[in-house]
C-alpha positions as semicolon CSV with decimal commas, in nm:
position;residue;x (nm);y (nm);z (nm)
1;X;0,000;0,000;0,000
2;X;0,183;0,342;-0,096
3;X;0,191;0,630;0,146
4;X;0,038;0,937;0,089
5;X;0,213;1,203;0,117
6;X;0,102;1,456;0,377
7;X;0,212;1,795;0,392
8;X;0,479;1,970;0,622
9;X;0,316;2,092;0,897
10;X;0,168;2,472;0,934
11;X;0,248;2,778;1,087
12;X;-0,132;2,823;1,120
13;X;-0,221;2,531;1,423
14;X;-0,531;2,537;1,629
15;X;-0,505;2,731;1,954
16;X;-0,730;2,821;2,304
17;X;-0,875;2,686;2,548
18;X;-1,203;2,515;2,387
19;X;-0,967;2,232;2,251
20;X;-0,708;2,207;2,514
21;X;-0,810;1,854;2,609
22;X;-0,705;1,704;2,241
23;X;-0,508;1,401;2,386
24;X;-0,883;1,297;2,489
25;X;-0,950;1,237;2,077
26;X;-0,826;1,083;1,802
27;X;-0,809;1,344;1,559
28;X;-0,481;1,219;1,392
29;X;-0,513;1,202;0,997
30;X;-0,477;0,809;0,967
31;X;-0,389;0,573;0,635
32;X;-0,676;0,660;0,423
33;X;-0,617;0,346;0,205
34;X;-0,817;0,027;0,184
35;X;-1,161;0,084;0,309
36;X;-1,343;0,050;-0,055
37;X;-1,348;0,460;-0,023
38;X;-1,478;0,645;-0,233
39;X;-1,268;0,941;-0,170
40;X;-0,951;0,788;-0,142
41;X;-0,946;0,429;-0,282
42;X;-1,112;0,570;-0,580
43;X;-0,851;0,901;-0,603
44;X;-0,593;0,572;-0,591
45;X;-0,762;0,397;-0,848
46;X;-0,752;0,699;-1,069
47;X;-0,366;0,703;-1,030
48;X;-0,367;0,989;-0,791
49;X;-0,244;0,794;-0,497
50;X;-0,071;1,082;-0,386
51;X;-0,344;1,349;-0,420
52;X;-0,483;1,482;-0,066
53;X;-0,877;1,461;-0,117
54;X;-1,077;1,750;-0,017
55;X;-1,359;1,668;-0,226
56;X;-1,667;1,424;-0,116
57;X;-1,810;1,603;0,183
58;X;-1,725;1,375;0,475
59;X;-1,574;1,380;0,776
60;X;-1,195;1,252;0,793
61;X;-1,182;1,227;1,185
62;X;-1,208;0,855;1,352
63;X;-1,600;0,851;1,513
64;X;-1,663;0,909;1,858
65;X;-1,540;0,596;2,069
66;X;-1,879;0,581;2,193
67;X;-1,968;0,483;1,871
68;X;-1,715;0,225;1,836
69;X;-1,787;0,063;2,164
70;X;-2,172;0,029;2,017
71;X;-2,014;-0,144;1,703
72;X;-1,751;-0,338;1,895
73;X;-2,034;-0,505;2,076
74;X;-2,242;-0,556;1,707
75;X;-1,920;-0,702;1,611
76;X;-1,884;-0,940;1,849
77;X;-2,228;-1,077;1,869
78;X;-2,181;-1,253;1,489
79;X;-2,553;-1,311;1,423
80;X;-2,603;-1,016;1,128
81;X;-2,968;-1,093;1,096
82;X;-3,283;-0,895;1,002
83;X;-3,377;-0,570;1,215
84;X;-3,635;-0,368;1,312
85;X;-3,662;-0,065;1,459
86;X;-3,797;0,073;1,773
87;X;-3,859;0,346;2,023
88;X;-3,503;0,412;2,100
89;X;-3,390;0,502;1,756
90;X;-3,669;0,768;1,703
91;X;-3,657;0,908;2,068
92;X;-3,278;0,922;1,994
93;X;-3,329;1,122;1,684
94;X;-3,593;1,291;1,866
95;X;-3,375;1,442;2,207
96;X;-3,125;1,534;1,974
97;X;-3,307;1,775;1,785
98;X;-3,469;1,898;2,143
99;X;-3,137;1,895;2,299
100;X;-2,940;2,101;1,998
101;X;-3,169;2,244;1,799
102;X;-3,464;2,332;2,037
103;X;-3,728;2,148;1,866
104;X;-3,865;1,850;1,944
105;X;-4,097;1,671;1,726
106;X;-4,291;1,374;1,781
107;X;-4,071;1,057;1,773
108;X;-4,432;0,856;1,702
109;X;-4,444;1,038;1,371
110;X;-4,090;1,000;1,226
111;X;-4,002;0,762;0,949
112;X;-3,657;0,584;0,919
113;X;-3,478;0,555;0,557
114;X;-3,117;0,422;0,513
115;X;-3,026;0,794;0,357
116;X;-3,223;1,128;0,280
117;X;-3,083;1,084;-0,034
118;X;-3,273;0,782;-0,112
119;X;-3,592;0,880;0,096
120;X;-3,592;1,171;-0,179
121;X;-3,522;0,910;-0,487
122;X;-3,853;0,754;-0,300
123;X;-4,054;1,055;-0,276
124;X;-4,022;1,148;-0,643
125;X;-4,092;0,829;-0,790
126;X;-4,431;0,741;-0,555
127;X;-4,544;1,087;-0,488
128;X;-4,423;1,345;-0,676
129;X;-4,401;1,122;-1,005
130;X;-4,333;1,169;-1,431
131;X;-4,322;1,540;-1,488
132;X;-4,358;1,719;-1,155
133;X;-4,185;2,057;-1,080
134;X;-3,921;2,021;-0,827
135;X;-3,780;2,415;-0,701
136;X;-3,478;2,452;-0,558
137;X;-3,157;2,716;-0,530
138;X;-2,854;2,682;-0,713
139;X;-2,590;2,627;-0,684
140;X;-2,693;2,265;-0,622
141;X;-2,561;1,967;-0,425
142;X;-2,550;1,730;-0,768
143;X;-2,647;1,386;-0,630
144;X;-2,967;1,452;-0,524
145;X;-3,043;1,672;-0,771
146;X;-2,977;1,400;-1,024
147;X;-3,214;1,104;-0,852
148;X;-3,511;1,406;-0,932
149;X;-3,452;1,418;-1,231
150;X;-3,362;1,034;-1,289
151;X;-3,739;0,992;-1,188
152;X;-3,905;1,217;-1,422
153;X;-3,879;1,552;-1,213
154;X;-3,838;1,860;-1,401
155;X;-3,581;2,119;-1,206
156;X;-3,625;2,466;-1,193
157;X;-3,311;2,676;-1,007
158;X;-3,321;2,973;-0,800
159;X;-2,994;3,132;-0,800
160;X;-2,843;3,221;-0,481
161;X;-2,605;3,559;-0,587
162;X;-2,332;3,627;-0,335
163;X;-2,436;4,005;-0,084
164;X;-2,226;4,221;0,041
165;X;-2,085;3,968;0,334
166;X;-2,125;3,687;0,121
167;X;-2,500;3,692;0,311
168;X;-2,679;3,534;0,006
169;X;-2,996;3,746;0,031
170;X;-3,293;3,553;-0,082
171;X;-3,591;3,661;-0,390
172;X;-3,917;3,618;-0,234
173;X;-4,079;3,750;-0,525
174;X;-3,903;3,464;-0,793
175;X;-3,947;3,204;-0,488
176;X;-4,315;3,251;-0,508
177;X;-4,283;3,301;-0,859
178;X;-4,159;2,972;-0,938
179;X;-4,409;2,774;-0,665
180;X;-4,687;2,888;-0,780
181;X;-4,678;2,579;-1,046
182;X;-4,438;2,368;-0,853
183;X;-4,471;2,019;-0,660
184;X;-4,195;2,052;-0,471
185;X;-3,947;2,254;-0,297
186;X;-3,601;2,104;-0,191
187;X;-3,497;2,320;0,040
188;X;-3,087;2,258;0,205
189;X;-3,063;2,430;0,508
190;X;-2,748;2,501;0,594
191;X;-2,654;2,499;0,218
192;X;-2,417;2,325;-0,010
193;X;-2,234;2,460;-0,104
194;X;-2,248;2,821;-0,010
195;X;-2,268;2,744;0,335
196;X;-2,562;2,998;0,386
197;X;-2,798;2,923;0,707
198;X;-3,099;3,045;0,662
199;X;-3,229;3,281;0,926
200;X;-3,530;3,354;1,107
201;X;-3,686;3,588;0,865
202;X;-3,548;3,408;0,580
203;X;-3,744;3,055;0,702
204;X;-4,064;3,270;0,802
205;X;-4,079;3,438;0,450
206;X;-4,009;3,100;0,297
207;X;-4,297;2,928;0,517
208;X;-4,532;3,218;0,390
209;X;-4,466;3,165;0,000
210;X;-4,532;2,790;0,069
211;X;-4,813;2,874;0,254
212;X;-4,931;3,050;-0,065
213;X;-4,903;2,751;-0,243
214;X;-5,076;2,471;-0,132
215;X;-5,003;2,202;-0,393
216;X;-4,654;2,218;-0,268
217;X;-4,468;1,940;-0,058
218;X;-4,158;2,095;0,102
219;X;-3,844;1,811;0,166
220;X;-3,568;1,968;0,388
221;X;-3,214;1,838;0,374
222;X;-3,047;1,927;0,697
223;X;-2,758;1,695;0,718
224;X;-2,526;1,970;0,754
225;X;-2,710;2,114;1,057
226;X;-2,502;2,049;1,328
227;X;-2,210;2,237;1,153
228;X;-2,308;2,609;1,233
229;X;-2,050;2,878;1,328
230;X;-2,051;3,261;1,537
231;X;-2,345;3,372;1,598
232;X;-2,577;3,219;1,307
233;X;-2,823;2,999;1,440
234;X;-3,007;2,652;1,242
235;X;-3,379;2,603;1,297
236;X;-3,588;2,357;1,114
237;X;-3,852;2,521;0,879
238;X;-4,097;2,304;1,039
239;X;-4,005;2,425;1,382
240;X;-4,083;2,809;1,222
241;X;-4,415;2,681;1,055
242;X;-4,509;2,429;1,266
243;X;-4,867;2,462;1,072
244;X;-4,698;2,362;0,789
245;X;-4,568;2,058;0,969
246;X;-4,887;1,953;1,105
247;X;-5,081;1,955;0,752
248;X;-4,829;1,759;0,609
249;X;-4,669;2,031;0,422
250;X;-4,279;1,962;0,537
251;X;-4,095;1,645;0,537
252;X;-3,770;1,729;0,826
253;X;-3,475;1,514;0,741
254;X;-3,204;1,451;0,965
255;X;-2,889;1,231;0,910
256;X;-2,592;1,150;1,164
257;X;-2,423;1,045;0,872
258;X;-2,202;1,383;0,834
259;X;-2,197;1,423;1,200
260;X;-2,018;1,144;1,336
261;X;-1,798;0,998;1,031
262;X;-2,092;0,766;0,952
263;X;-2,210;0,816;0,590
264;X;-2,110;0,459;0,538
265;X;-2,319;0,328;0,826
266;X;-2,601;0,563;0,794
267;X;-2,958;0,582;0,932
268;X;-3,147;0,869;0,876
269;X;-3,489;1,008;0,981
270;X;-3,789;1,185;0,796
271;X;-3,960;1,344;1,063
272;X;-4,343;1,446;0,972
273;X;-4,619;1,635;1,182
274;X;-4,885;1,446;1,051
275;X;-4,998;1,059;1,081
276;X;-5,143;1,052;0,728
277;X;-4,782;1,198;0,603
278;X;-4,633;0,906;0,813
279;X;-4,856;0,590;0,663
280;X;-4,781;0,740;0,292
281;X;-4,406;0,744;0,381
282;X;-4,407;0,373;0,493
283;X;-4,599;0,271;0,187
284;X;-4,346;0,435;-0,039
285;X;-4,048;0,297;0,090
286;X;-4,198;-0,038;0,125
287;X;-4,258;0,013;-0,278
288;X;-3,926;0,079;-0,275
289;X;-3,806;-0,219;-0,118
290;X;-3,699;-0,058;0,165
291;X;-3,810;-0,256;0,492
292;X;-3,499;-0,275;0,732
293;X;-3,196;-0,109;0,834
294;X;-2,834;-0,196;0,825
295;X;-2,706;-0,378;1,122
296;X;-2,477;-0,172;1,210
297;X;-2,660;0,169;1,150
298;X;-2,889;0,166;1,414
299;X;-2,670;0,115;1,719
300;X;-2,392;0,346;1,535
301;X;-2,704;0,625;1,531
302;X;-2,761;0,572;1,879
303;X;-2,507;0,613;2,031
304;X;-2,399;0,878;1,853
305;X;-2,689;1,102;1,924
306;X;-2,707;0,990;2,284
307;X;-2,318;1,011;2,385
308;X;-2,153;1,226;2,106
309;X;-2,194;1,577;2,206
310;X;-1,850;1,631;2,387
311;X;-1,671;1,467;2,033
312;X;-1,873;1,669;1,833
313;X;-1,769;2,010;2,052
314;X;-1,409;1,884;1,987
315;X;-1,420;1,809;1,621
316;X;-1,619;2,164;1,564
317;X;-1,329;2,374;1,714
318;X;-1,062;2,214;1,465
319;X;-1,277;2,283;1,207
320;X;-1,369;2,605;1,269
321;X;-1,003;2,695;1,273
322;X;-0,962;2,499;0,930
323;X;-1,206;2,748;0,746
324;X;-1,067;3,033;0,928
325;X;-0,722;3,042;0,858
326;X;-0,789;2,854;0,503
327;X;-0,995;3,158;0,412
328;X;-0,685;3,386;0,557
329;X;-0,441;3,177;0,312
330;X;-0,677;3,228;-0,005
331;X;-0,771;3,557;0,029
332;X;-0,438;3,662;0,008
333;X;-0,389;3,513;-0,348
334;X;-0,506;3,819;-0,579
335;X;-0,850;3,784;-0,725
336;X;-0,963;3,483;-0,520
337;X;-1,221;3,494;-0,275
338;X;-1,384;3,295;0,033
339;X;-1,486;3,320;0,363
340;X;-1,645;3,184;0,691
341;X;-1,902;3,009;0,622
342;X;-2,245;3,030;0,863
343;X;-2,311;2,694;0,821
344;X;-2,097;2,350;0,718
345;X;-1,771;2,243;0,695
346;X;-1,694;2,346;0,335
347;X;-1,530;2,635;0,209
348;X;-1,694;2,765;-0,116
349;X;-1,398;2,953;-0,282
350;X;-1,440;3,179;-0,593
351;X;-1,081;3,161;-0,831
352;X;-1,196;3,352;-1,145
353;X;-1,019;3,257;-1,412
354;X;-1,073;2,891;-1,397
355;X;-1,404;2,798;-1,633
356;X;-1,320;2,504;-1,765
357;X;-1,328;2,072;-1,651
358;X;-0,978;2,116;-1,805
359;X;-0,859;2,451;-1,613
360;X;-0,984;2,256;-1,278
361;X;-0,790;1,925;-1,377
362;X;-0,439;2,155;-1,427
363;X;-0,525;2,305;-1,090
364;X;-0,592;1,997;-0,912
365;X;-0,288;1,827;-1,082
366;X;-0,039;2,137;-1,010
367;X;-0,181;2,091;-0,668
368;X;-0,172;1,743;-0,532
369;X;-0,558;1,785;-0,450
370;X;-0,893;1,707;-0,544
371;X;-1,163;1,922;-0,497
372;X;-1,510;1,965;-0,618
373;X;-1,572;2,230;-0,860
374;X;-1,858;2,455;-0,906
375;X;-1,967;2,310;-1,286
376;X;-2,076;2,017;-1,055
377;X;-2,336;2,223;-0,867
378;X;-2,526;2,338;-1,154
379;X;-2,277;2,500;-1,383
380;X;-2,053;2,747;-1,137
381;X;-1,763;2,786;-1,330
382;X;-1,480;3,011;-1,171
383;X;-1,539;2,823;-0,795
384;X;-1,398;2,509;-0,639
385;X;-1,549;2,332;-0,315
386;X;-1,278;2,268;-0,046
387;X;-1,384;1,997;0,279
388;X;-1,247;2,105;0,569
389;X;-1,361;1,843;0,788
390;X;-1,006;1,665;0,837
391;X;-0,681;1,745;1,074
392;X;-0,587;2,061;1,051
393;X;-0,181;1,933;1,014
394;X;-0,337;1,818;0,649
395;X;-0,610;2,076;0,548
396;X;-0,402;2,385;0,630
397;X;-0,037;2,297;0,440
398;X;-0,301;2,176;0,149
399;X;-0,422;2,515;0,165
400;X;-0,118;2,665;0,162
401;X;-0,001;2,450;-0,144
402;X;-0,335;2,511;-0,306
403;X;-0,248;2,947;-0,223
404;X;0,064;2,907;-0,387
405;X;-0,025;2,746;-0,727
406;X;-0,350;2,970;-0,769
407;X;-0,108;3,264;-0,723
408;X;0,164;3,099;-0,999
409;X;-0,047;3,009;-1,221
410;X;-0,245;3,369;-1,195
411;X;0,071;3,530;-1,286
412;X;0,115;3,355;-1,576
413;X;-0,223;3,418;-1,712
């Protein structure tokens, strides 16, 4: 197996108090080789065995021990049979949305899938069905976009322009605009890839165009919620329109998937305020041949949600300080731009210039990193996607390296 090679370390480390206990974690970048990934097993396959990945948006920090322990002891029982779910998994889902968040909707209502992604592959075959009008803001996490439209849905893009503050301000007037005939609205709350959380106002002036529009189902993708920074704050829309909720109106995913470094062991939840929402949800993934989770999902979700708090705290501060001092490197590179973002671990970053699936590959190549580029999210070109969700002895030199050929190759343009 070769070694990848990691960068020197940086001048830029994490400091202060709110991470002082890091001996506690293992936050170490380990051998990302042989675990069928399709980050780095597949950048190896490519013949990039060398190339740091920054690209697929998952965490690159070992799970919470917790959650091993909980595996450990699936491990070691050696019966992988059948499952079913049960109380604990929804109340689970359930406290962690009233303990985080401050919502708390009713466990009794809430519908497990094995990923939002496929829940929402499930909803637009069985409900929305051939033809409907799916709404949604670009740029535009691809995958999910792409199951829509693999299932008949027609797309129709809001664009979300940059503000003064890189604030994203939103259109009410186009949203409503563009509901008025639609099915569905996807909304991604915080967003990929902009990293925009949407605030009060923004959800309550959302809620009241949907209101306005009655034939429309609203599906919220909220993986990225518990990766919110300064003083921004996440709420659900169904926590701001909770009428909404009840009628049926909102579907509320939530994932620990991106959470806890368990995308490959993933159990996520549609939560719904109505019982008649609930039964239709069940008979669509049924149709689906959905019926029961992965073994090792469910007690991976668990404990995760019931004992991963402190990790999480940890893992936030690190990253925090990766998209603070990345932006710090980048900016400083003429005519490129990022920032902060409110919400997520991904830095959005804006390198003019660069237009092309070609122009990317040189950068990337030049580099030693993948990335994902903007023509991925709905045809963005002149902006590259960075994950920052890994040590900060790896993201931070990569940055650097990253500063330094965007500045060469700028010159020579």
């Amino acid at each position: 197996m070769s070694a990848l090679k990691t960068p020197k370390p940086s001048e830029h480390t994490p400091s202060g108090t709110e991470i002082a206990d890091a001996p506690v974690y293992d936050t170490a970048f380990h051998d990302p080789y042989g675990r069928w990934s399709a980050k780095w097993d597949l950048a190896r396959a490519n013949g990039e065995p060398d190339a740091l990945a920054l690209n697929i948006a998952d965490l690159e920090f070992s799970t919470p021990e917790v959650v091993k322990a909980a595996l450990r002891k699936a491990v070691e029982d050696g019966r992988y049979s059948y499952t079913e779910l049960f109380p604990d998994f929804y109340e689970a889902a359930r406290n962690w949305q009233q303990q985080h968040h401050d919502w708390t909707p009713e466990a009794d209502l809430a519908v497990f899938f094995p990923r939002i992604i496929l829940a929402v592959a499930a909803l637009a075959k069985y409900e929305l069905g051939e033809g409907a009008k799916v709404v949604t803001y670009t740029p535009a996490y691809e995958p999910i976009v792409e199951v829509l439209e693999a299932n008949g849905c027609e797309m129709e893009y809001l664009p979300l322009e940059p503000g003064e503050g890189d604030v994203y301000p939103l259109d009410f007037e186009a949203l409503e605009a563009a509901l008025r005939d639609a099915d569905a609205f996807l909304l991604t709350n915080p967003h990929n890839p902009t990293g925009k959380v949407f605030n009060q106002a923004e959800l309550e002036g959302i809620a009241r165009v949907v209101a306005n529009c009655p034939q429309v189902l609203v599906l919220c993708d909220d993986i990225h919620a518990d990766f919110v920074w300064d003083q921004n704050r996440y709420q659900p829309l169904a926590k701001v329109a909770p009428e909404l909720f009840v009628a049926g109106r909102i579907i509320q995913f939530q994932s620990p998937g991106k959470t806890f470094s368990l995308a490959g062991a993933e159990a996520a939840v549609a939560f719904t305020g109505n019982a008649q929402l609930k039964a239709r949800l069940e008979q669509i993934k049924r149709a689906s041949g959905i019926h029961n989770p992965n073994y090792f999902a469910i007690p991976a979700a668990i404990a995760a949600w019931t004992q991963g708090s402190p990790w999480l705290a940890h893992i936030k501060a690190l990253i925090r300080n990766n998209l603070e001092q990345g932006a710090e490197i980048l900016n400083a590179v003429p005519g490129v731009h990022t920032y902060v973002p409110q919400g997520t671990f991904l830095q959005w970053v804006h390198v003019p210039g660069y237009e092309t699936e070609a122009d990317f590959q040189k950068l990337a190549r030049a580099a030693g990193i993948r990335f994902s580029n903007g023509l991925g999210f709905g045809d963005h070109p002149g902006y590259l996607r960075l994950n920052a969700a890994i040590s900060p002895e790896v993201y931070l030199p990569a940055i650097e390296r990253l500063a330094e050929v965007l500045k060469d190759q700028g010159q020579r343009k």
